[in-house]
N, C-alpha and C positions, 0 to 999 in steps of 0.2 A: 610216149611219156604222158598225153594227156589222157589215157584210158587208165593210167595209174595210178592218179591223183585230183582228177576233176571232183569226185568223191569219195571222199577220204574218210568218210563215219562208216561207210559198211567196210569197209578194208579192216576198218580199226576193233570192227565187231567180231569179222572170221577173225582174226590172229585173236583175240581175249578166248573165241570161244573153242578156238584150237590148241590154247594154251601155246604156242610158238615164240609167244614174247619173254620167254624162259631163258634165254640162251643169249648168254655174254656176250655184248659187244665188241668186238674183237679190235677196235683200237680204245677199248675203257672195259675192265671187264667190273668196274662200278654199274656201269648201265645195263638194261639187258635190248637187244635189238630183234626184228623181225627181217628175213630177206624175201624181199618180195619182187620177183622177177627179177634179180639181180641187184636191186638198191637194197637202202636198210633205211628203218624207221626205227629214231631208236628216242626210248623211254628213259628219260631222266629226270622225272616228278618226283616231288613230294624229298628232294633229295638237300636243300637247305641251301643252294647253291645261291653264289652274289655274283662269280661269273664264269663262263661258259669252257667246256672242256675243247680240247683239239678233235673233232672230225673229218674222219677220211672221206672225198668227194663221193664217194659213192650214198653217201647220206642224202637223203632228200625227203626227211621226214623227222620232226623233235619235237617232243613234249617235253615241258619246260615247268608243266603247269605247277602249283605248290611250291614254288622256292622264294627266292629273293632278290630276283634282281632289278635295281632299279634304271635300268637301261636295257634297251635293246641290243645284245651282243651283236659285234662286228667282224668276228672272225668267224660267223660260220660258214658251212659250202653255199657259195656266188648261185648256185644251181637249186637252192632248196625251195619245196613244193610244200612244203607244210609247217609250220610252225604255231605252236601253242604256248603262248606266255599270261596265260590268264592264271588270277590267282599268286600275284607275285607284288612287289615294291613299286609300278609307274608308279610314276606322278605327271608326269609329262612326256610328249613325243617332239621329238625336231624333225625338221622338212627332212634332214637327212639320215634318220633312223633307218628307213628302209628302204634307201635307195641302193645299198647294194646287191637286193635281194629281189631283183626286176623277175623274176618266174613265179614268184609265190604267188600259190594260186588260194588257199588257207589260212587264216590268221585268227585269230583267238587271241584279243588284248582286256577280256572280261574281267571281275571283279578285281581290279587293281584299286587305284588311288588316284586315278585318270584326272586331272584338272583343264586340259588342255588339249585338242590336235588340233594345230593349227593348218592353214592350208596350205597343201604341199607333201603331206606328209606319206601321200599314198599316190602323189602325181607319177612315180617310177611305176605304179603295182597294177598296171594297165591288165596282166592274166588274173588278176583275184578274181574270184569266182564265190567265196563267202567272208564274210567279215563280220565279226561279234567283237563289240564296243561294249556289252550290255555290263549291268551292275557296277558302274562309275558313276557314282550317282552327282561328283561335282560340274560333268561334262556340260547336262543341261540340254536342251533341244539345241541349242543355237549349233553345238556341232553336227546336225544334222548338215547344213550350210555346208560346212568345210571339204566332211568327206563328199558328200555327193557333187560336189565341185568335182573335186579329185577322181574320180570314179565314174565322168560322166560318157568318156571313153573306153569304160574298161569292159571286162565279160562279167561284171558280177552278178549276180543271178541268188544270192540270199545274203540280205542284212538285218543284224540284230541291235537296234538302240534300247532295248529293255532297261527300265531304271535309268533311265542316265538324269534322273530328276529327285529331289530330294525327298521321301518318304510324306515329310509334314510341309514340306516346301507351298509356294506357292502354284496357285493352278494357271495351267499354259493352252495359249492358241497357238497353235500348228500353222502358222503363215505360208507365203506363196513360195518367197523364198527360201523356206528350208528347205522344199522337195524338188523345187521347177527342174533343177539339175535330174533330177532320177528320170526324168520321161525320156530322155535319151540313151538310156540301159533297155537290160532286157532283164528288168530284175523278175524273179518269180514268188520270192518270197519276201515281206517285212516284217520287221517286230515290233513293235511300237507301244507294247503292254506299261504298264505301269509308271506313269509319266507324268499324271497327274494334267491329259490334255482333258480341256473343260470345252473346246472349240475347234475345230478349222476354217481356216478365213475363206471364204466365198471360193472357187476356183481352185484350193489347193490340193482338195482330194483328184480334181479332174487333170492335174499335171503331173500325178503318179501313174508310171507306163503301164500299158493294155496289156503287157503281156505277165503281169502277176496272177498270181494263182493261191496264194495262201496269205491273209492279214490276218497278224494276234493285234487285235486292239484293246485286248482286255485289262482290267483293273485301273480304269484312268476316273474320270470326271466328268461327264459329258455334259453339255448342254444341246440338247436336240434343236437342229433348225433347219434353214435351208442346205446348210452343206449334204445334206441326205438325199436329194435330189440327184446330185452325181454320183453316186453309189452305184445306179446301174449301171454308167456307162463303162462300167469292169467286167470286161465280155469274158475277160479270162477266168476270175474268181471264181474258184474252185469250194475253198472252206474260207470264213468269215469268224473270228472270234471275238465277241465286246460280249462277253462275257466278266461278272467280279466288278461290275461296275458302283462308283462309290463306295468299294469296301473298305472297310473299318479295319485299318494297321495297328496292330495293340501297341502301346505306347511302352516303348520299354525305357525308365526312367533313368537307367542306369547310364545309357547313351546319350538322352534324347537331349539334354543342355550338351553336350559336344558336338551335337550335329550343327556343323556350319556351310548352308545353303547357300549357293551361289546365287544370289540374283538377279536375273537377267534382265531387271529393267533399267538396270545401274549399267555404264557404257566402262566398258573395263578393258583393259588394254592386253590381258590377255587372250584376248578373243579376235582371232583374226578376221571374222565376220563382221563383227564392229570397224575395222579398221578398209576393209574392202566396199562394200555395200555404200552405195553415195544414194540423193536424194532420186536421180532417173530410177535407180533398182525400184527405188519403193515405189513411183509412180508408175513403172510398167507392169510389179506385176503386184498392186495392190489396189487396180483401180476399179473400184466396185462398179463404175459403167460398166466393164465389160461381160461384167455379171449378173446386170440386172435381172426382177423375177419381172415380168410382164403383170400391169396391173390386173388382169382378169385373173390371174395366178391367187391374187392374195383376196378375192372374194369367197365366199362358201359355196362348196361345187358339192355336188348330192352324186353327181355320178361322176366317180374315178376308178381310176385300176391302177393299180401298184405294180411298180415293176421292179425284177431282180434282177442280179447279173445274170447273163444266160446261161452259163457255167455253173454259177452257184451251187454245191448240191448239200452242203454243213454246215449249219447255223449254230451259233452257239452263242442264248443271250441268259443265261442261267448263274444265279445269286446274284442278283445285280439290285437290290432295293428296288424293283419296278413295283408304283402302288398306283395303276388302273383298273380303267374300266376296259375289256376287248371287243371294241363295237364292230363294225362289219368292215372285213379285209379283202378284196376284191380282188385277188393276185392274177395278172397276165398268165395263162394259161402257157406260155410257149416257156418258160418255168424247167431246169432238171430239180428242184430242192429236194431231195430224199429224206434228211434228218432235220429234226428240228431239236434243240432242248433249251426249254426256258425254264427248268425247274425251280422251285426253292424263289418264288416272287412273290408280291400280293397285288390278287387279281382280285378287286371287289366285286364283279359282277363278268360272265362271260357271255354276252348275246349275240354276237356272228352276227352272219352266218363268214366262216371262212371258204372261198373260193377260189378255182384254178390251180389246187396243187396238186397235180394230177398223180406228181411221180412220188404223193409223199408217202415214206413206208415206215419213219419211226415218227412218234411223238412224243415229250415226256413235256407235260404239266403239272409233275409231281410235286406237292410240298409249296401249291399255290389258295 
């Protein structure tokens, strides 16, 4: 069972590109389903549904995506490994949406109307192994808190918060307690794009686990500071993306007085983060002694070396309004970066010299 569905985007790729997903589900022949090694995966998108058909247990796979429902159905198979509800009516999840569905290793709760997961809501879903929240844009960082709470025991191994912040909203600091919970996964991938973070607080990049390998941090806000300092110590990071940085959202006028932003500096009750988190949270892990920079740290030092993750090998910091000057980069030699692209910036002057990139093979400084 778990070679069937631990990865379920290339499964989903042979059957589209075999065309097999042709053939009537044979307890709906509305749907059409795939049998794969004796289960079925079966396709009911884009079909206008508000609730859920009867499935025979041999089902352990549904796409849901494009219809309407504004709840989590409760009669499907106890056993199911995949389900996809993105693109539908949430609005909210209860602690016991998915409690009867303790296998699901898959979930896909994206572009809905998400205001809410409170905590709890994924405390049964101990096998998930990827979760996308993303394009809810009333969520907000703060559920970052909830689910990694939930999820600090499980196998999850890729999470997508993409947008879960308001387009024009305001800009956010990534605090200690929204991630501390993830150091105890083994996650390998995060999404974190488009959030509108302008900061994170001292320590909370260093309590996301060693064992990731791919961060999208692109199109947010940054303010560059000490938090870059822990950057290296992601031994596993593979590819890096802060790329889109401070890009320009065209204003579309039509929407933009409808957009009503949550936020989060106002203490609101449906926020179970607000109501969990007491004054010890904040003082263990927002206490910037334990983070201090050593004063010789913040004097002018002539000779330094910059260091990467070791893994490192794809940069990607391209269209991001960067307006400098590239003085001299000293890179630690023991360095895998292979790619680099920073295209499409403004560099007023380039004087180097750049050193220790030993294994680099692509550049693009294109459009600087």
């Amino acid at each position: 069972m778990k070679t069937i569905c631990c990865i379920w985007i290339p499964i989903l790729i042979v059957l589209c590109i075999s065309g097999r997903f042709s053939e009537k589900c044979p307890f709906n022949s509305v749907f059409t389903c795939k049998n794969f090694k004796g289960k079925l995966f079966a396709d009911c998108s884009n079909k206008t549904l508000t609730s859920a058909p009867n499935f025979s247990d041999d089902v352990i796979g549904i796409n849901f995506s494009g219809n309407s429902f504004s709840d989590i159905p409760q009669s499907l198979p106890e056993k199911l490994l995949y389900l996809n509800m993105s693109t539908n009516a949430l609005v909210s999840m209860a602690q016991s949406s998915l409690k009867r569905y303790r296998s699901l290793q898959n979930l896909s709760l994206s572009n809905n109307k998400l205001i809410d997961i409170p905590i709890g809501t994924f405390q049964s879903n101990l096998q998930l192994v990827e979760l996308d929240v993303s394009f809810n844009m009333k969520l907000t960082i703060e559920v970052m808190y909830n689910i990694s709470l939930d999820l600090k025991n499980s196998k999850i191994q890729k999470l997508s918060f993409e947008k879960i912040q308001c387009t024009h909203g305001l800009n956010q600091i990534v605090k200690q307690y929204h991630v501390r919970n993830l150091k105890y996964t083994q996650l390998q991938e995060l999404n974190i794009a488009s959030n509108r973070i302008s900061l994170f607080e001292r320590g909370a990049l260093s309590l996301l686990p060693k064992t990731l390998r791919i961060l999208n941090g692109a199109d947010n806000k940054p303010v560059f500071g000490s938090c870059l300092m822990e950057v290296p110590s992601f031994n596993s990071l593979e590819m890096l993306n802060i790329s889109f940085q401070n890009y320009f959202h065209q204003v579309d006028f039509k929407y933009f007085f409808d957009e009503k932003c949550n936020d989060t500096r106002k203490t609101s009750p449906s926020f179970s983060t607000r109501q969990t988190l007491n004054d010890n949270d904040h003082k263990n892990y927002s206490n910037y002694n334990m983070f201090l920079i050593p004063d010789e740290l913040s004097k002018p030092v002539f000779n330094y070396t910059l260091y990467l993750p070791h893994n490192l090998r794809k940069l990607y910091f391209h269209d991001s309004l960067m307006k400098t000057s590239i003085r001299r980069f000293p890179f630690a030699p023991n360095n895998r970066l292979t790619h680099v692209i920073v295209q499409n910036n403004i560099v007023y002057e380039l004087i180097g010299p750049f050193t220790g990139l030993l294994k680099l093979q692509y550049l693009d400084l294109s459009g600087i």
